[in-house]
Backbone as CSV, one residue per row, in Angstrom:
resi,resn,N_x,N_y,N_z,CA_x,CA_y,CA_z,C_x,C_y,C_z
1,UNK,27.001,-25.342,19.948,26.093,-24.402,19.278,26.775,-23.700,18.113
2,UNK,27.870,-23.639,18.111,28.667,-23.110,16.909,28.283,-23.655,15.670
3,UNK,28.122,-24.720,15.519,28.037,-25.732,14.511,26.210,-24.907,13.671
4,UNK,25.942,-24.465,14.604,24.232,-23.937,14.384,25.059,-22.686,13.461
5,UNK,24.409,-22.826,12.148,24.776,-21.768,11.176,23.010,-20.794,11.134
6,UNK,23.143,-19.312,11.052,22.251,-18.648,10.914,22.505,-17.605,9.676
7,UNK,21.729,-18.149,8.691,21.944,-17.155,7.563,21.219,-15.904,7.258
8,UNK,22.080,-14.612,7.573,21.138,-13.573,7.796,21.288,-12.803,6.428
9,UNK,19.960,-11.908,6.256,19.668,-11.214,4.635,19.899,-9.807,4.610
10,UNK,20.539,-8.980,4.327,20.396,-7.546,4.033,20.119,-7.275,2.785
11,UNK,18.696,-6.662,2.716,18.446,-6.367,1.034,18.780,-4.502,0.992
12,UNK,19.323,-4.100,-0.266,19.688,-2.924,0.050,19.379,-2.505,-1.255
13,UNK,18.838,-0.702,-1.168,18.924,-0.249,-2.501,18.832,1.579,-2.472
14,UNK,20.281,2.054,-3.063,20.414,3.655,-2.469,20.744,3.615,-0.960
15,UNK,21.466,2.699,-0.233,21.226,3.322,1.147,22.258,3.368,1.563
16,UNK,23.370,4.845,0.971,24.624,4.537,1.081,24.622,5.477,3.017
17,UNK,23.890,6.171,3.339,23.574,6.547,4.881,23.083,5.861,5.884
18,UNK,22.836,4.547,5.225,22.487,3.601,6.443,23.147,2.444,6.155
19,UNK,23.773,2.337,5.141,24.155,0.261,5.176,25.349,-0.050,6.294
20,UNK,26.299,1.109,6.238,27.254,0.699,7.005,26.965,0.668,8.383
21,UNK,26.145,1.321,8.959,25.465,0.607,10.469,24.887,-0.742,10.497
22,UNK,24.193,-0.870,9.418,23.629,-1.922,9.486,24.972,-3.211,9.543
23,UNK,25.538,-2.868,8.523,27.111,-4.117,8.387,27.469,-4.107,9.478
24,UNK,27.855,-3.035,10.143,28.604,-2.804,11.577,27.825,-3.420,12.979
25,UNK,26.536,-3.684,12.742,25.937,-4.051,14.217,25.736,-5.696,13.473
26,UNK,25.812,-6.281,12.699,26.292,-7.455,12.103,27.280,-7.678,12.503
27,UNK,28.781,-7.307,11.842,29.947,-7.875,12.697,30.094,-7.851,13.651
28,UNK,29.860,-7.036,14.645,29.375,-6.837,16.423,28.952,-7.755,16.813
29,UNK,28.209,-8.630,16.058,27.504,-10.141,17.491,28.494,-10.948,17.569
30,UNK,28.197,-11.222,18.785,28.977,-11.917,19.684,29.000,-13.522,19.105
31,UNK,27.891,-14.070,18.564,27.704,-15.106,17.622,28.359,-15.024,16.457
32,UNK,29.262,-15.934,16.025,29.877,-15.763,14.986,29.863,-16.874,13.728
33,UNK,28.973,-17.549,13.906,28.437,-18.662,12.790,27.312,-17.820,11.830
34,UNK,27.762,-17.158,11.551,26.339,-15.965,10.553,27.043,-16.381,8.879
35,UNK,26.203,-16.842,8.180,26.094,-16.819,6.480,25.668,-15.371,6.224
36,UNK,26.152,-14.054,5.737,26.144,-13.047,5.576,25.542,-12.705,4.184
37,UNK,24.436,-12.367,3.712,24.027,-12.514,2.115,23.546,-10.753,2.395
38,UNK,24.159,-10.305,1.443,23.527,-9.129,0.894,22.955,-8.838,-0.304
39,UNK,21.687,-8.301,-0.639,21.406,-8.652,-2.028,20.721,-7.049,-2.198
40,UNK,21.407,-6.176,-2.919,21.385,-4.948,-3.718,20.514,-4.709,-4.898
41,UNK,19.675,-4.008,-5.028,18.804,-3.709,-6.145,19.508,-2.842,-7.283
42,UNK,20.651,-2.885,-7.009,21.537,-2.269,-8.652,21.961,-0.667,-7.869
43,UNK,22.120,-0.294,-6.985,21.946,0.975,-6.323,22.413,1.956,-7.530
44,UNK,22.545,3.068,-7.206,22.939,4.110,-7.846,24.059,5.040,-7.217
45,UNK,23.892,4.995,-5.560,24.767,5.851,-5.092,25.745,5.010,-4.525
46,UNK,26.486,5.431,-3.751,27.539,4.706,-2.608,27.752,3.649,-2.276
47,UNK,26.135,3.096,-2.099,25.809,2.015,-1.680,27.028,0.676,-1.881
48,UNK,27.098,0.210,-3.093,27.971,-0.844,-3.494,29.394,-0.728,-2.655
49,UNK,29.966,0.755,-3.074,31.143,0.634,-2.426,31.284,0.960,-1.300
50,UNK,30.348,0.827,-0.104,30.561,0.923,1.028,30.565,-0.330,1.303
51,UNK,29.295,-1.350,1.091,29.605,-2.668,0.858,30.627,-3.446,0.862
52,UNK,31.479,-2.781,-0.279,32.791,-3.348,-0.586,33.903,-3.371,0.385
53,UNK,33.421,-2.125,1.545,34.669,-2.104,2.194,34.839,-3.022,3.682
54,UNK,33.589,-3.529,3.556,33.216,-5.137,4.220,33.395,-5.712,4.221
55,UNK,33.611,-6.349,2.873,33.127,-7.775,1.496,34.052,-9.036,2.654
56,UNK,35.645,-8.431,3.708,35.606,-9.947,4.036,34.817,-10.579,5.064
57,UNK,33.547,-9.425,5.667,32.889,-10.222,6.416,31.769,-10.843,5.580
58,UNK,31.444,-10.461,4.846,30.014,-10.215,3.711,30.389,-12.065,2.742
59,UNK,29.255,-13.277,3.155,29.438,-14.274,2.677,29.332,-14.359,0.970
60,UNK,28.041,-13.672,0.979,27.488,-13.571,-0.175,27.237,-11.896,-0.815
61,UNK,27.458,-11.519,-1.976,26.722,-10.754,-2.437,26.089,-10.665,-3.986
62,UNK,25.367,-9.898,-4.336,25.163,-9.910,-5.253,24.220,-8.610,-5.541
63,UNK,24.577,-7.121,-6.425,23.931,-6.555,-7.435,23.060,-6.626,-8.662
64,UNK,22.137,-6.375,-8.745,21.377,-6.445,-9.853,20.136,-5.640,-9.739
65,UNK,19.370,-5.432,-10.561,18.002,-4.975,-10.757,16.965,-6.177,-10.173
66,UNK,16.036,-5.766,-9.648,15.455,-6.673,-8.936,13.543,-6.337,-9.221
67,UNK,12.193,-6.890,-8.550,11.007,-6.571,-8.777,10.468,-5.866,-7.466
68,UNK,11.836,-5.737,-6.534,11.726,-5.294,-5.090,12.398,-5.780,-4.091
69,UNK,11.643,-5.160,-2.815,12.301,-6.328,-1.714,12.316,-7.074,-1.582
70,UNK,10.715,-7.848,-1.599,10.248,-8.912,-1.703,10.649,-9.896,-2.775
71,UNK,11.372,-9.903,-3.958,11.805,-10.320,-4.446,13.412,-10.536,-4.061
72,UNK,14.133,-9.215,-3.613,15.484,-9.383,-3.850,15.569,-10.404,-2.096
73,UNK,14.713,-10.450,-1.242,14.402,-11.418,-0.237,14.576,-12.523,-0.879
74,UNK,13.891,-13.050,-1.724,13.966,-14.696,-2.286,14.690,-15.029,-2.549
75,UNK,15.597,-13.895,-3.154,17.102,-14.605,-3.869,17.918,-14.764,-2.857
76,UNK,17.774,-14.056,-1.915,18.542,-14.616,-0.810,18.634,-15.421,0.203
77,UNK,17.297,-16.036,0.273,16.316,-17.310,0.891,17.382,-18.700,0.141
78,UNK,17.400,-18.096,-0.985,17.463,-19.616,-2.330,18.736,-19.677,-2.303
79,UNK,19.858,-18.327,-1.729,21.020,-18.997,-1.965,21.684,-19.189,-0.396
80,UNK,20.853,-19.237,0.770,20.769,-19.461,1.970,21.446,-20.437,2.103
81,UNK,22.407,-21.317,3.195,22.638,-22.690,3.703,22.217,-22.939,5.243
82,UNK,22.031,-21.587,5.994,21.866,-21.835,7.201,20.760,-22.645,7.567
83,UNK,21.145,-23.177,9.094,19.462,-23.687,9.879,18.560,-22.656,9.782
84,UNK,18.547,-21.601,10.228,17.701,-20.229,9.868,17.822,-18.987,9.781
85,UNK,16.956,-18.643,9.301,16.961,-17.326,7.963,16.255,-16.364,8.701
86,UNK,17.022,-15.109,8.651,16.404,-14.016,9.235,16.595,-12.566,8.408
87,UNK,16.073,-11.896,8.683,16.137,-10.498,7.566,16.679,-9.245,8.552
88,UNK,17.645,-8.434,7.877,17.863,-6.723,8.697,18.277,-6.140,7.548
89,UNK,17.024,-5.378,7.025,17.292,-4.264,6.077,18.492,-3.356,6.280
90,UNK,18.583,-2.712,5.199,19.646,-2.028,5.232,19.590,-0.877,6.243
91,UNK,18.378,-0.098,6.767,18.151,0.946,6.978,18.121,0.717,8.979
92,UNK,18.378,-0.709,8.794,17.742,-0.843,10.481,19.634,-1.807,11.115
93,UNK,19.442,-2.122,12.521,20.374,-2.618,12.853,20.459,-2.927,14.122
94,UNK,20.812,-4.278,14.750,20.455,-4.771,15.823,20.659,-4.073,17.316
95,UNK,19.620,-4.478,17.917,19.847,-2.907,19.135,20.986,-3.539,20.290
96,UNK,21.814,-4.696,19.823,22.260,-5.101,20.834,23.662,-6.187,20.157
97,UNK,24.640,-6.659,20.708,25.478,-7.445,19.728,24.848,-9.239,20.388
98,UNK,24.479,-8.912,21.536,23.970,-10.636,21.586,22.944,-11.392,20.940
99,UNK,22.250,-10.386,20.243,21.117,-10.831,19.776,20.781,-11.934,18.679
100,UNK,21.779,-12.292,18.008,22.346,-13.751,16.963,22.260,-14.727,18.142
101,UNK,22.688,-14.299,19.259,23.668,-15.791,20.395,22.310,-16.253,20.523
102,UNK,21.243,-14.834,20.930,20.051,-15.278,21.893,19.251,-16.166,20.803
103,UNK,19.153,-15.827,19.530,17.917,-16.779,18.388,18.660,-18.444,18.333
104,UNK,20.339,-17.749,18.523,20.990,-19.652,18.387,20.589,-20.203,19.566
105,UNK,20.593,-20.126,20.968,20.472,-19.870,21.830,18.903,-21.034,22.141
106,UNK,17.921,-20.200,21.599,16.317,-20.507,21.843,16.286,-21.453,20.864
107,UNK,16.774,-21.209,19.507,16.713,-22.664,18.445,17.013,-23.996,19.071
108,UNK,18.118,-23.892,19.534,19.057,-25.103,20.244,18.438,-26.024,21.369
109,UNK,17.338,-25.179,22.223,17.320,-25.166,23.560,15.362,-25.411,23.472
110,UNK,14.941,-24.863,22.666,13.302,-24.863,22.996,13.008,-25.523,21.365
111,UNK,13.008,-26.881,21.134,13.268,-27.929,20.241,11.910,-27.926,19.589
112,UNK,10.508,-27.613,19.812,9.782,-27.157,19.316,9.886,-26.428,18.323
113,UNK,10.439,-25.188,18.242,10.216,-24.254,17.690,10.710,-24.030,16.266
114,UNK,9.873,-23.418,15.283,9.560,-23.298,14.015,9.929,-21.780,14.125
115,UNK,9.854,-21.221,14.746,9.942,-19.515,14.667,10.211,-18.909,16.111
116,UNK,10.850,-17.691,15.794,11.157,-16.805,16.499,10.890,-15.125,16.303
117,UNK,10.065,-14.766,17.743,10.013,-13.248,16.778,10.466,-12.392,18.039
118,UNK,10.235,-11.219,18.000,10.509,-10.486,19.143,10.096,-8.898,19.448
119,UNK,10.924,-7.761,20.059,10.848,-6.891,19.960,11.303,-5.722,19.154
120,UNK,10.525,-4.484,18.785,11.207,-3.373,18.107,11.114,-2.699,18.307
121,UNK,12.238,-1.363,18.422,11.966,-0.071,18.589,11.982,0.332,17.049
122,UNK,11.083,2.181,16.962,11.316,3.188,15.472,12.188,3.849,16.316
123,UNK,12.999,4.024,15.552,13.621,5.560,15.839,13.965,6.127,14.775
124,UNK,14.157,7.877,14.937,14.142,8.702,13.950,15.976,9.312,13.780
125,UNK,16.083,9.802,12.630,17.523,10.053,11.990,18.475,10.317,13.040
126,UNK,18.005,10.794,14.358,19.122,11.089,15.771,18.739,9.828,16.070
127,UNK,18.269,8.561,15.996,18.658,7.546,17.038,17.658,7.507,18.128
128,UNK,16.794,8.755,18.060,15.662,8.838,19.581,14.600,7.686,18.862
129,UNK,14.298,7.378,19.907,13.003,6.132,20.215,11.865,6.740,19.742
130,UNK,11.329,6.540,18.923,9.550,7.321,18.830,8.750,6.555,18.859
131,UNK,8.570,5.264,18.745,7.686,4.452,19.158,7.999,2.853,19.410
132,UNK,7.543,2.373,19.734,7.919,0.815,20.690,6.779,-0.569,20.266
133,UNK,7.237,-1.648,19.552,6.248,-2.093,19.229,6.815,-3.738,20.113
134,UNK,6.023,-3.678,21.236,6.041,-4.870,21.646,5.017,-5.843,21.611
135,UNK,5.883,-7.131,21.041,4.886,-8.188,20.652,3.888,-8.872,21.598
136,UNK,4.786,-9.063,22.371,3.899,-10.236,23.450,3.374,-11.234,22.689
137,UNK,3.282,-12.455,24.077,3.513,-13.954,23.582,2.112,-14.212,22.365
138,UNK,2.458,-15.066,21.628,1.756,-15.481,20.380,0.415,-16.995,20.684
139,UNK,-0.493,-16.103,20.073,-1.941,-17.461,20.054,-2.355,-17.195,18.991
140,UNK,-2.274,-18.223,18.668,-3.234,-18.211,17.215,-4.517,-17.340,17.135
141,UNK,-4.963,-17.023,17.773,-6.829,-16.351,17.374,-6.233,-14.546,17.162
142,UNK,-4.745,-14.363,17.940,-4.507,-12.913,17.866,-4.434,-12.608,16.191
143,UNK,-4.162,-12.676,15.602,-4.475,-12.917,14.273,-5.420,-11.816,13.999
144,UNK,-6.474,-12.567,14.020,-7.799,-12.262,13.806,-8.025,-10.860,14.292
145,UNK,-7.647,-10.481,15.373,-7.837,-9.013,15.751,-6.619,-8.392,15.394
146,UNK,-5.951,-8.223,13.799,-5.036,-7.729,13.308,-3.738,-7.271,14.174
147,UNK,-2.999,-8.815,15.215,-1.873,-8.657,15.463,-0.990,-8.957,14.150
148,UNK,0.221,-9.007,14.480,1.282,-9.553,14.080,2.643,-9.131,14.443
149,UNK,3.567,-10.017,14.271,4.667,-9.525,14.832,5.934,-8.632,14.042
150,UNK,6.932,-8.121,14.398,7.494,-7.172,13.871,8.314,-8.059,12.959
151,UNK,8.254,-7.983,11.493,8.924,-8.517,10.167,10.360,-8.872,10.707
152,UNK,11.278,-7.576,10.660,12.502,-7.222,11.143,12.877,-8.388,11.900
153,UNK,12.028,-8.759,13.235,12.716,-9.752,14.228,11.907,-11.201,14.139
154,UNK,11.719,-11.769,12.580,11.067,-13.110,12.270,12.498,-13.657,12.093
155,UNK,12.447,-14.894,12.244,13.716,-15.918,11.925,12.832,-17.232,12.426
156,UNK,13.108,-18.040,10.985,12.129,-19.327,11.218,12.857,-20.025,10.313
157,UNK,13.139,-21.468,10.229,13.577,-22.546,9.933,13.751,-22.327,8.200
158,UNK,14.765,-22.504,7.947,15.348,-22.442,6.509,14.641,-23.135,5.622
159,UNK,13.728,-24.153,6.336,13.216,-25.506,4.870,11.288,-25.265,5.062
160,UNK,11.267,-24.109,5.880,9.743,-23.666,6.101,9.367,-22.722,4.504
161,UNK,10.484,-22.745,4.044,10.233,-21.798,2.967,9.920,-22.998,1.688
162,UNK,11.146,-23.952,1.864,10.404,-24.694,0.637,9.279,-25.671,0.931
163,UNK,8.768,-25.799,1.912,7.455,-26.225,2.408,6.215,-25.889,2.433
164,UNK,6.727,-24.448,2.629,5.734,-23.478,2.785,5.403,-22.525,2.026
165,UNK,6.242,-22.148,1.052,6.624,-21.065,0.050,7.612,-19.459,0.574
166,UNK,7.941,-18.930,-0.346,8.204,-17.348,-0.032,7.452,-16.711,-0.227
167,UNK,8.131,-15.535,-0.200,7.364,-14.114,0.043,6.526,-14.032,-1.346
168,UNK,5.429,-13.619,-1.445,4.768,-13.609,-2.646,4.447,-12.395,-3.147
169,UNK,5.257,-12.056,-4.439,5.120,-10.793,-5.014,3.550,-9.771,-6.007
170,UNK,2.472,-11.226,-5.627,1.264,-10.542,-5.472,0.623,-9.684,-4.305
171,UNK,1.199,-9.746,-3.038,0.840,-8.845,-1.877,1.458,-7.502,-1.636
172,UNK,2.067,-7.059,-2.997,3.023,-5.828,-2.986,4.113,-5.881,-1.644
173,UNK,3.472,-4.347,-0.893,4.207,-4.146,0.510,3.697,-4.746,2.136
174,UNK,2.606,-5.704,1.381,1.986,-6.862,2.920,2.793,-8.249,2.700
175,UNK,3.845,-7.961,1.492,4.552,-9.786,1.431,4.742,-10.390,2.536
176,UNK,5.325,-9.503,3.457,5.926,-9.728,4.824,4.929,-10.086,5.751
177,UNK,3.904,-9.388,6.026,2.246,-9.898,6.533,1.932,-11.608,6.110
178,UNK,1.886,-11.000,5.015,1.088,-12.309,4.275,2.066,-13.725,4.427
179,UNK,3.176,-13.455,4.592,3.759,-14.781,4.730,3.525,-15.093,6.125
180,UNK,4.056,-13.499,7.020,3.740,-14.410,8.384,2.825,-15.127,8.949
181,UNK,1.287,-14.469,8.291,0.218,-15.132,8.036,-0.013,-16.323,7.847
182,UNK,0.783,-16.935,6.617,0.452,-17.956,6.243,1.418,-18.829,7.332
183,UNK,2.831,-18.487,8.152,3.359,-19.845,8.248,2.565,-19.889,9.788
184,UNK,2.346,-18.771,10.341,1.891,-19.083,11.972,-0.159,-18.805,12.041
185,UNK,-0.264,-18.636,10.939,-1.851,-18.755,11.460,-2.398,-20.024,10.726
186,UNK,-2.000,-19.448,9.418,-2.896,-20.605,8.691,-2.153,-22.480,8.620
187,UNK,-0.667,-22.168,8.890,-0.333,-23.538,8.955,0.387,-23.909,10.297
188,UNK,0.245,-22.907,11.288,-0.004,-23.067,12.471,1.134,-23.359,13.246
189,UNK,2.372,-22.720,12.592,3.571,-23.579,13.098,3.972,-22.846,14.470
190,UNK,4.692,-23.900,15.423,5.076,-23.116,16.663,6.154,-21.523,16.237
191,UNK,5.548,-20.825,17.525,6.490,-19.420,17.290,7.051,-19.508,18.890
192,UNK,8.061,-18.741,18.924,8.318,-18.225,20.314,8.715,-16.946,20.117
193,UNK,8.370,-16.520,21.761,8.540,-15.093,21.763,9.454,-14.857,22.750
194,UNK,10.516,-13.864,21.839,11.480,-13.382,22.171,11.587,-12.200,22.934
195,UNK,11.156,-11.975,24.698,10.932,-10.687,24.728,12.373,-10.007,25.327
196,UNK,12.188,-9.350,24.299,13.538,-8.516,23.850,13.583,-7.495,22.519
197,UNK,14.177,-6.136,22.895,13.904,-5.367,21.286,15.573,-5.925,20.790
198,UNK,15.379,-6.587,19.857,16.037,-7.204,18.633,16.524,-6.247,17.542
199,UNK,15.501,-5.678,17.701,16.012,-4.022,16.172,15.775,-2.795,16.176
200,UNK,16.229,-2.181,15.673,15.861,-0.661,15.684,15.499,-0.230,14.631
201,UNK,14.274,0.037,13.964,14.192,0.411,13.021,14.036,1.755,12.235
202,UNK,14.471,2.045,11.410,14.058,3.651,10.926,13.188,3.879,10.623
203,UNK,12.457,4.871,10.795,10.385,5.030,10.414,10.958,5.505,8.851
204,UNK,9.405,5.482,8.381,9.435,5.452,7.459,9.439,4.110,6.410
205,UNK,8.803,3.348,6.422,8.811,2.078,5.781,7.834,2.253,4.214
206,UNK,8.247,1.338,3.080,8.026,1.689,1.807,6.304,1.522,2.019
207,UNK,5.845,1.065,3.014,4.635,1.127,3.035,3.642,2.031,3.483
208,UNK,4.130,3.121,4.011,3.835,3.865,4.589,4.325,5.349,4.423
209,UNK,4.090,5.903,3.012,5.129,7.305,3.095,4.017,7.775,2.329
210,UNK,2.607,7.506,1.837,1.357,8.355,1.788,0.032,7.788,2.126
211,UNK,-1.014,8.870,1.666,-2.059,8.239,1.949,-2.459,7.065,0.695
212,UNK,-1.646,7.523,-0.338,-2.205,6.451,-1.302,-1.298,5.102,-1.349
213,UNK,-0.193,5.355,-1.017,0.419,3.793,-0.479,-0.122,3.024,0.561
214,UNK,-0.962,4.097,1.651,-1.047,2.810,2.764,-2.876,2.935,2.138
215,UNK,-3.279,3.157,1.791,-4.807,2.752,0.949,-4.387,1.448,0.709
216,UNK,-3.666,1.316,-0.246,-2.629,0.249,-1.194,-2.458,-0.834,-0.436
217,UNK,-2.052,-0.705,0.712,-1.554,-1.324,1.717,-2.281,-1.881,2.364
218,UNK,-3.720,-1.020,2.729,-4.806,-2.007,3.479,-4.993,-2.732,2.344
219,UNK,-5.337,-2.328,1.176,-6.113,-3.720,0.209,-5.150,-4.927,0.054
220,UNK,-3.489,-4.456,0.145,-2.781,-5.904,0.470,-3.108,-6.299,1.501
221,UNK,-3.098,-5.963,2.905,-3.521,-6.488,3.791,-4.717,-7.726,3.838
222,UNK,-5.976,-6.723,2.954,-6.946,-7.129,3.034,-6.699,-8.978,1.972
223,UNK,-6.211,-8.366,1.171,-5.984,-9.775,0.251,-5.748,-10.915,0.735
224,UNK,-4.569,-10.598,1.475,-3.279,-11.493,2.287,-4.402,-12.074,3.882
225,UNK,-5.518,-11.290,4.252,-6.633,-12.022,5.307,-7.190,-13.245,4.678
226,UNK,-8.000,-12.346,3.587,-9.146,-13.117,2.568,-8.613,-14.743,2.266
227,UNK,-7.293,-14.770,1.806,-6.461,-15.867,1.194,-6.312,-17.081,2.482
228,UNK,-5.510,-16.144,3.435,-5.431,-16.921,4.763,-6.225,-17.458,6.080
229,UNK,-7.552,-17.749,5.214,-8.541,-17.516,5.681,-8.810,-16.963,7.183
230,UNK,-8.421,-15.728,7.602,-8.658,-14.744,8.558,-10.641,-14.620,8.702
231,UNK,-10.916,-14.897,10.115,-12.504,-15.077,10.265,-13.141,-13.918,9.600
232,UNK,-12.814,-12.499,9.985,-14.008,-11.562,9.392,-12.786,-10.403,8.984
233,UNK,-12.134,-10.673,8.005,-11.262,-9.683,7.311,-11.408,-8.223,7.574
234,UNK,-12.636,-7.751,7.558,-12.841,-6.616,7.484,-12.803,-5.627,8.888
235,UNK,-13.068,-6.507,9.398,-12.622,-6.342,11.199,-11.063,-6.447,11.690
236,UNK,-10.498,-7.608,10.967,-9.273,-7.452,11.438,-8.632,-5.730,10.665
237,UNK,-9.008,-5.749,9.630,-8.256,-4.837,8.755,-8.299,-3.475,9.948
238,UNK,-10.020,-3.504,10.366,-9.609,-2.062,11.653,-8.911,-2.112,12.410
239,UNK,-8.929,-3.576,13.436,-7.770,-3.427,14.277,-6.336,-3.240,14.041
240,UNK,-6.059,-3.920,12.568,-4.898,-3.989,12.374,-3.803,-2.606,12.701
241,UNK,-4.237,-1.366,12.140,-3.758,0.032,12.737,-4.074,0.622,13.457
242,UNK,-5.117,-0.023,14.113,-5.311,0.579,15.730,-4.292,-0.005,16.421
243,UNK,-3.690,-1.040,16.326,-2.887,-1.833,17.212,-1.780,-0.918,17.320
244,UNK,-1.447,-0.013,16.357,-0.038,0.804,16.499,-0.223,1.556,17.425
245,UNK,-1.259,2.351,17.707,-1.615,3.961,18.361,-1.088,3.112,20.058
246,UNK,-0.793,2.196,20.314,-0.251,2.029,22.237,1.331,1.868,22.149
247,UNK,2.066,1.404,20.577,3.115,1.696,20.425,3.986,3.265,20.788
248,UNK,3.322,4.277,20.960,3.423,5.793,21.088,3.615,5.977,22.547
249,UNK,3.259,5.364,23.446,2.988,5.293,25.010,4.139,4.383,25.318
């Protein structure tokens, strides 16, 4: 299983208070075949040189100005070599060090599979838990009643991207939706579910910090249905944030 390379993405920008957790629960897995790509939006603060004080675990990096996440994602898709590609923002970091072994692990072993997703906790600036978003196992029709699974813990086959495309920088802050959309509903590829929380994430996501971003946000949503042909868009779009309110419990 060693030989199984997993190329993981940290896109980062300003986050000189969170990257080095994030680096740090990276070198921590117990799996040690990881392609390491970090790709920086030009930061301004710290950021770079905390980075730096990494760089010999860190495979890849690269600074620059970018059109976003969703963009500075692609560049790191494209300069990828692994079997598969997985994402941990800068701001988040794995809730566990086995959690690389377990995706090499299920790749290796359940020969089907096109994807992997799993569990997540939010937690807030102390580290406490505030809400819990568990996936549970995947059918195609959940879709439709605005599931989906947590971005953070997707990892799916390296050549699904040039098959399938990337993240598309017409869906603003639903890129991440809209792709998952497209590779497990509309082109139907096997997923497995990983039950296990995989990440921890920090609340607060770029999609969600007003009322006029997440307005914004349903109409990406809504786009990213319409396109993928989702049965009655306008229905999923309600469930879609109702589905959070049992995350709280």
């Amino acid at each position: 299983m060693q030989d199984f390379k997993i190329s993981l993405i940290t896109v980062s920008y300003n986050a000189e208070n969170t990257i080095g957790r994030c680096i740090e629960s990276v070198i921590g897995q117990n799996f040690k075949n990881i392609e390491y790509i970090i790709i920086d939006g030009g930061s301004s603060d710290n950021t770079n040189q905390i980075i730096n004080q990494y760089k010999i675990h860190i495979n890849l990096f690269l600074s620059e100005p970018d059109e976003g996440i969703y963009d500075a994602m692609n560049k790191g898709i494209k300069m990828a070599s692994g079997h598969i590609v997985g994402m941990l923002n800068a701001d988040d970091y794995f809730a566990d060090n086995d959690i690389l072994n377990t995706i090499a692990w299920t790749f290796n072993n359940q020969k089907n599979t096109d994807i992997l997703y799993g569990d997540l906790d939010y937690v807030n600036s102390q580290n406490k838990i505030i809400r819990k978003w568990r996936s549970g196992e995947f059918s195609h029709k959940m879709f439709n009643w605005g599931w989906m699974p947590p971005h953070p813990t997707f990892y799916c086959k390296r050549g699904l991207f040039q098959k399938y495309g990337f993240y598309s920088l017409e869906y603003g802050t639903a890129a991440d939706y809209e792709l998952m959309l497209r590779f497990m509903y509309y082109h139907k590829l096997n997923a497995f579910y990983l039950k296990k929380v995989m990440v921890k994430m920090n609340t607060g996501g770029v999609s969600n910090k007003n009322i006029k971003s997440r307005v914004k946000g349903l109409l990406f949503d809504y786009k990213a249905m319409h396109n993928n042909y989702i049965l009655v868009p306008l229905i999923t779009l309600i469930f879609k944030p109702l589905r959070k309110i049992i995350q709280y419990f």
